[in-house]
Steps between C-alpha positions, in 0.01 A plus 500: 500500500275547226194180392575412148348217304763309595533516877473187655273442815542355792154470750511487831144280583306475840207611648433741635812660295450828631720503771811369347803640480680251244375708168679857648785347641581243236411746261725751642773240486437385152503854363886622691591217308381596134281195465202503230272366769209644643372370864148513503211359794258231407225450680358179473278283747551144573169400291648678139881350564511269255320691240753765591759222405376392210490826377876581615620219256369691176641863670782471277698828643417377894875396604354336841259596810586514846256353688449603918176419700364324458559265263826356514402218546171447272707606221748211540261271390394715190845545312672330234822412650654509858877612624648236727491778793124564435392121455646482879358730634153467360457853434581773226546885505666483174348421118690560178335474182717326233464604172304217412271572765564276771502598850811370732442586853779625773544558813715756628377616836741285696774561269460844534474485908795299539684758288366765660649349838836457338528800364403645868823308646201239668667176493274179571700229502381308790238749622156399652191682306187566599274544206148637493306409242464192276318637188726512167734758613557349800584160336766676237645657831535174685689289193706784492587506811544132533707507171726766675568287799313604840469233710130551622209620366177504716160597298262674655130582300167525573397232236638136714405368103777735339762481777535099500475487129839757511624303763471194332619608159813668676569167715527302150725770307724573815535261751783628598290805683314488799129576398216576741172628522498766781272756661580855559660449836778308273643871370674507851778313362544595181820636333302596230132591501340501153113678464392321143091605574336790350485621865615867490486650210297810398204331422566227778632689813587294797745279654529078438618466877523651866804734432595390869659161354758715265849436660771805541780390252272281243480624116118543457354506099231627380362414069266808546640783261235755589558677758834421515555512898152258578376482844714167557822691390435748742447323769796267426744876515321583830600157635881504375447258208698559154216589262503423111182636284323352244643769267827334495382220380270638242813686365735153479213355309494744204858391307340143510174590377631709212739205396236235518279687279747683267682143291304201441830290536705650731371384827599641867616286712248229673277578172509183338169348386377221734215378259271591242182496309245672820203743501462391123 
């Protein structure tokens, strides 16, 4: 697809940016399609964010930025307007730029890893999750999870601060789930074993637990696109467990991300505005 003057742009921001693989892939995706929209990396440090911002509301062909590590959740506080589903869960990985210039933040990594699951033929009603990691994609995970109607979710993180102030947030918008704060040892008993860290990817190899704990018959996640088989998901094969990469979900995310930042109106569902008038 050719770059006119009137291709609109949609930035993926982090840093480092480098290692991403959201501007190919969604990219890709955007072009099968015949969208005007060119992907493009942004790499911006935590320091120059809200300059960055500022300077996003007067980019009047931006249609949004996707924002991954790691500030999904700094950015929260910096936008204009917040979805209901992003307000929860304190974090957002998605910005669209209204043509007036204000900023309404999303978040769609749950939404997109409960789809992903679905669309799998992983059902979890009533399951018990083990989820590591409490940062924001993490929290978007957990909502959505509780909002699809596990029974337990036990949070496990290296931060105590982060994991009780999930834990807490998720007791007051679902009491109807059993929420914990767990160590590793809790992955035992998991139906569903979630890895929400940074822990394995290409610029982060490793593991977030003792691969020993990873029970035969369990589905075991992983948010890491790149590589798309991590450590964990290896391990989890060599012990009998159903795997489900991080690719999957960065694939359900894409028809959500290109219809919250393509109409100004039409909203996807759990995109309502929960409040207004921030990072201004």
């Amino acid at each position: 697809m050719a770059i006119t003057g009137r291709t609109g742009i949609l930035a993926v921001v982090g840093h480092p940016i480098d290692g991403a693989r959201a501007p190919a892939a969604l990219g890709s995706f955007v072009a099968q399609l015949g969208i005007d929209l060119a992907v493009v990396p942004a790499d911006v440090d935590a320091a120059a964010l809200p300059a960055f911002l500022e300077g996003a509301r007067a980019w009047q062909n931006l249609a949004g930025l996707l924002i991954t590590m790691p500030h999904k959740i700094a950015i929260a506080g910096l936008v204009d307007e917040l979805t209901v589903r992003a307000s929860t869960s304190g974090a957002v990985n998605l910005v669209r730029r209204d043509r007036d210039g204000t900023l309404c933040g999303d978040q769609v990594d749950g939404a997109g890893f409960v789809r992903s699951l679905i669309d799998a033929e992983v059902d979890v009603t009533g399951v018990a999750v083990v989820l590591f990691g409490a940062g924001g994609v993490g929290r978007s995970i957990a909502f959505a999870l509780a909002e699809a109607g596990v029974a337990r979710i036990v949070v496990v993180n290296r931060s105590a601060a982060r994991a009780v102030a999930l834990t807490d947030d998720l007791r007051h918008a679902h009491p109807e789930v059993e929420i914990q704060i767990g160590i590793e040892t809790d992955a035992a008993a998991a139906d569903l074993l979630v890895n929400a860290t940074s822990l394995g990817s290409d610029r982060q190899p490793g593991i977030p637990l003792d691969p020993a704990y990873i029970r035969r018959g369990s589905v075991v996640a992983d948010v890491i696109a790149a590589p798309q088989t991590t450590q964990l998901l290896h391990e989890a094969a060599r012990r009998g467990a159903r795997i489900h990469p991080g690719v999957r979900m960065q694939q359900a995310q894409f028809q959500t991300i290109l219809a919250f930042v393509g109409a100004e109106t039409d909203r996807p569902e759990g995109g309502r505005i929960a409040d207004a008038g921030r990072g201004r």
